[in-house]
C-alpha positions in Angstrom: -5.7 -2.0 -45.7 -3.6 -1.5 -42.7 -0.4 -1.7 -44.7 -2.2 1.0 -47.3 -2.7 3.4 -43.9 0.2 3.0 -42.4 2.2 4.2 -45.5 -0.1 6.9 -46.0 0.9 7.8 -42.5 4.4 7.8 -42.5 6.2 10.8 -44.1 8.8 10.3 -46.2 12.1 10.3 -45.2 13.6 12.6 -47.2 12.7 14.8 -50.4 13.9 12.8 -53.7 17.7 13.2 -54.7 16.9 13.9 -58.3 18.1 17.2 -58.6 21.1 17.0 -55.8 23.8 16.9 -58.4 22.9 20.5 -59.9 25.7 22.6 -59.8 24.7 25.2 -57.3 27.3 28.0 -58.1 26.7 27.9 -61.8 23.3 29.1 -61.0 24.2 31.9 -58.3 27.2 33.3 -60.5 24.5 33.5 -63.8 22.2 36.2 -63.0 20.4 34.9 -65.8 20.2 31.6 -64.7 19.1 32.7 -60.6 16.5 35.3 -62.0 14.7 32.4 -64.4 14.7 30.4 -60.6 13.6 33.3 -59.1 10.9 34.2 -61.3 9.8 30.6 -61.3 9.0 30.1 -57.6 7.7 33.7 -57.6 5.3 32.5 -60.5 6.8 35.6 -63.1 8.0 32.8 -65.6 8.5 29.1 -66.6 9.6 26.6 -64.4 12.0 24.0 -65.6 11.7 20.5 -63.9 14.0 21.1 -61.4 12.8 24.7 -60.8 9.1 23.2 -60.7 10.0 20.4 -58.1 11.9 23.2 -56.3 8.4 25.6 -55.8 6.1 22.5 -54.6 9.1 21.5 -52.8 10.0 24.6 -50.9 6.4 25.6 -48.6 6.9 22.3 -46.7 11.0 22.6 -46.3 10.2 25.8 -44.6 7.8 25.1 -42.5 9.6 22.0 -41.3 13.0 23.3 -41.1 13.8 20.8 -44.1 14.1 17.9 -42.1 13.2 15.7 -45.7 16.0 17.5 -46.9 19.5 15.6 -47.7 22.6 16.8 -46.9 23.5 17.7 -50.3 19.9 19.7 -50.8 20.6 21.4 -47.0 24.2 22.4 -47.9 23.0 24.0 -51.4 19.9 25.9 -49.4 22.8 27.0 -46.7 24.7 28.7 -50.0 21.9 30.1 -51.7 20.4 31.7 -48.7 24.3 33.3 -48.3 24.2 34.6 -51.3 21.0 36.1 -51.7 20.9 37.2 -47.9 25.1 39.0 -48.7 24.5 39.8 -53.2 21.4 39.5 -54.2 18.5 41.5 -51.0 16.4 42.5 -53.5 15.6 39.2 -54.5 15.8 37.9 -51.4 12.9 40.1 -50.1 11.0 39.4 -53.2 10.9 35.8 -52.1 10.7 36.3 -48.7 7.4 38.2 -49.5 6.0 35.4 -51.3 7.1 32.9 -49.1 6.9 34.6 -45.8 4.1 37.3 -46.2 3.8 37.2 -42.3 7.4 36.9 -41.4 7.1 33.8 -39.3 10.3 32.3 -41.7 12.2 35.0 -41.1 11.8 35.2 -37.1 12.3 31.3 -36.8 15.2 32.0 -39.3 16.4 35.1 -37.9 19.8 33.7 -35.9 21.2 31.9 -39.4 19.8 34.7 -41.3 21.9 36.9 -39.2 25.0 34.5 -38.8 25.3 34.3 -42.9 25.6 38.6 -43.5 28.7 39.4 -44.9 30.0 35.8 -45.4 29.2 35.3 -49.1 
């Protein structure tokens, strides 16, 4: 039983590397493809598997400053958050609303937030 607790206890060390190998920029140059994301973790569509894993994924990376995520997973979030942050503000308030109602994301974010306007 000790074993059983003990594993219960400890998080895990990072967030699974299913989905690391999806090609990032393909999704940020189809605006098809970023608004079906969009809509997903804003709960205005269907989720497809990785999308799905991406909205249970995403409450906790935040709040922890995605220290489960790998490099691969923290590189990706860096290019997507330039890109919405620099091309796409309208959806990047739409999820920032969601995800963020009280803005505590955005203040802890605020310095790479800042740092990442007008490099796209």
């Amino acid at each position: 039983m000790a074993c059983v607790a003990v594993t219960w206890a400890r998080p895990e060390s990072t967030y699974t590397d299913k989905w690391d190998n999806i090609n990032v920029d393909e999704i940020l140059e189809s605006n098809r493809l970023l608004k079906g994301y969009v809509d997903c973790l804003l709960g205005k569509g269907r989720c497809t598997p990785d999308g799905k894993a991406l909205k249970e994924t995403l409450p906790d990376a935040l709040e922890h400053e995605c220290v489960k995520c790998t490099g691969k997973q923290k590189s990706g979030a860096d290019k997507v958050i330039r890109h919405l942050v620099n091309k796409r503000p309208d959806l990047w308030k739409e999820l920032a609303v969601k995800y963020d109602p009280d803005n505590i994301y955005q203040a802890r974010y605020k310095d790479k937030t800042d740092a990442v306007k007008g490099s796209a």
